[in-house]
N, C-alpha and C positions, 0 to 999 in steps of 0.2 A: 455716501461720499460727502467731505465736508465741503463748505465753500472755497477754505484752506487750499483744495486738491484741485479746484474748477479753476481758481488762479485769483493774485493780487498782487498791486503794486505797491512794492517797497519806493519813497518818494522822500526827498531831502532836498535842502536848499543853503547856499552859502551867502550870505549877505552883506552887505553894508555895516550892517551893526545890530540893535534886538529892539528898534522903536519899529513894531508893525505897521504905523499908520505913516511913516514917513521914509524909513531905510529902505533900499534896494535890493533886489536880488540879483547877485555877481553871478551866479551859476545854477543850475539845477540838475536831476540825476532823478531818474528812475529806471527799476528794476524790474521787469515782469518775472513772477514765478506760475508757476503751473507743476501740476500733480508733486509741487513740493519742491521743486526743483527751478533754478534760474535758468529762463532760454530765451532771455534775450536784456538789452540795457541800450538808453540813450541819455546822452548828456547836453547840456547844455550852456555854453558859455557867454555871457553878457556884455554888450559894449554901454556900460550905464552911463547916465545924466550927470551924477556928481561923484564927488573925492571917494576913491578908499582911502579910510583911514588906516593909520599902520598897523594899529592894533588890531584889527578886523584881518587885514594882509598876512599877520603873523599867524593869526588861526585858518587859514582856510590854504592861504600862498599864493590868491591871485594879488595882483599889485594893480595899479592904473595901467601903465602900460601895456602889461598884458590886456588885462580890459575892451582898452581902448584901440590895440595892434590886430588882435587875434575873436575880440568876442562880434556876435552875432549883435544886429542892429535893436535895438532893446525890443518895440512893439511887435517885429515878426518872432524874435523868440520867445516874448510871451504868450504871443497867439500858439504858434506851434505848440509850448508846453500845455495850454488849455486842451485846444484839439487833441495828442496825445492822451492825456487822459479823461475826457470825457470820451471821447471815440472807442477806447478798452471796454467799457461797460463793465470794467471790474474795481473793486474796492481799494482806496488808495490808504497804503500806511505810512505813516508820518512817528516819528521815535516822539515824545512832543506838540499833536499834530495844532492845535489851539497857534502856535508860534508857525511854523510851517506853511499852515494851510491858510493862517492868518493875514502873513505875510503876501503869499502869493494871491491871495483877492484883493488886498491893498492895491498891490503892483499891480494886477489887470485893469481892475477901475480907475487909477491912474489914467492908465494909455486910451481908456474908453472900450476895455472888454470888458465883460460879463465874467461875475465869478464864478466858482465853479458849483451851481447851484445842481443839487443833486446827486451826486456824486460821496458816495458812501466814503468816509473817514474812519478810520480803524488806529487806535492810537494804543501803541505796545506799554507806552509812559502808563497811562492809565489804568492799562489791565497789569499790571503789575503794581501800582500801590494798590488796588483790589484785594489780589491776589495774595500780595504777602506783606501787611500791612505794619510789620514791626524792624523796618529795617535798620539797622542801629549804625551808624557813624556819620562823618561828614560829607554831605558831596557825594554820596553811594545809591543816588536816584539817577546818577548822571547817565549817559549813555552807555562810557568804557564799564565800570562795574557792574552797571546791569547788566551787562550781556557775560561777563566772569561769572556772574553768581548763577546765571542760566546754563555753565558749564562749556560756554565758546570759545576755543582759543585761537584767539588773533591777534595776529603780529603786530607791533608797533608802528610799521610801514603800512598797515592797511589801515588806519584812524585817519581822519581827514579828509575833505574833501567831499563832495559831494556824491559823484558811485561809491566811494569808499564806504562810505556812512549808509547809503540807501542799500547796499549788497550787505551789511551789520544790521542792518533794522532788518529786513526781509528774512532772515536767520534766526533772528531776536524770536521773532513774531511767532517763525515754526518749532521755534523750542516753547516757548508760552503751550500753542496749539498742544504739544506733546506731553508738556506736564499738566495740564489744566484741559483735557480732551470735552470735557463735560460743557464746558462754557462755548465750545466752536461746533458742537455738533448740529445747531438750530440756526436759522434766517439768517443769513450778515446780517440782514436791514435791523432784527432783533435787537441782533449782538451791536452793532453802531449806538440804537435807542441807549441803550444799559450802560454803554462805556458813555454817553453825553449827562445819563442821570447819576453814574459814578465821580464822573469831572466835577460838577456842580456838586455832589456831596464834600467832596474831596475840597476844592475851591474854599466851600464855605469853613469844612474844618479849620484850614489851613487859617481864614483871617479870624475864626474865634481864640484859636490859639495868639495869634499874635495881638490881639486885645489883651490877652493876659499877663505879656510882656514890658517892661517896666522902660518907659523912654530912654531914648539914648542919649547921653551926655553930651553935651556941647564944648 
């Protein structure tokens, strides 16, 4: 049996905007699966500290108001999303998790929690430049095409939003497991190590290459 089938959490988050060390999380979502299958989901919505921007509004659709009318008082939902999944004792996936998981330790040590130290990170982003490392067009690492090129078909109404995204990543993940069985059959804690030493290979590819790119015009 793999770890896959023991269970893991698909985990997303909707935010403020993409500065880790300073933006907010407006909402968060997580998805338990087990033996493969999702059986169960909680969400959670934010009443945060400062502005949604509108640009940030128009990707995700909470606004201020909502926020501020409808969301959960910011420290007890972050507490609670910490407790949630470290209390799982199971492996959390993040599509992206470096931004994700980034994000969400910011915001706790903000409020004066603890990050989520120990807590295995599985990142589908990672195991897929791995995996298939020539992928050819623009913008086709994103989330929506990688889960098309994994052969998932979802509707346009199911993109966005925070369950929406963590129920797509959790998907993502056991289509990876199925085409790539060889890589999940051994330790998560392994498989975590290999996807942190593939990040950092990956990472550094990424800035060699763009040393070789010629300054941008003024």
């Amino acid at each position: 049996m793999s770890w896959v089938d023991v269970g893991f959490i698909a985990f997303d988050t909707e935010t403020t905007g993409v500065d880790i060390a300073n933006d907010r999380i407006v909402s968060a979502a997580a998805v338990v699966y087990k033996d493969r299958v999702e059986v169960s989901s909680q969400e959670w919505l934010i009443k945060v500290d400062v502005d949604i921007p509108e640009s940030a509004s128009a990707v995700h659709g909470i606004t201020n108001e909502m926020s501020q009318s409808q969301g959960q008082d910011q420290f007890a939902a972050l507490k609670s999303i910490r407790e949630f999944l470290v209390a799982s004792d199971l492996p959390v996936v993040c599509f992206n998790s470096s931004f994700d998981r980034g994000i969400l330790d910011a915001n706790l040590e903000r409020v004066g929690l603890q990050p989520l130290v120990g807590v295995i990170d599985i990142c589908p982003y990672v195991i897929d430049k791995q995996m298939d490392k020539y992928v050819k067009g623009k913008a086709q690492r994103r989330l929506q095409p990688t889960v098309a090129r994994y052969g998932l078909e979802i509707s346009e109404d199911d993109w966005h939003g925070a369950l929406a995204d963590s129920r797509i990543t959790g998907l993502l993940l056991l289509a990876q497991a199925q085409r790539y069985p060889q890589q999940f059959n051994g330790e998560v804690g392994e498989f975590a190590q290999a996807i942190g030493v593939w990040r950092e290979e990956q990472d550094a590819s990424f800035k060699a290459w763009l040393a070789t790119q010629p300054p941008l015009s003024s």
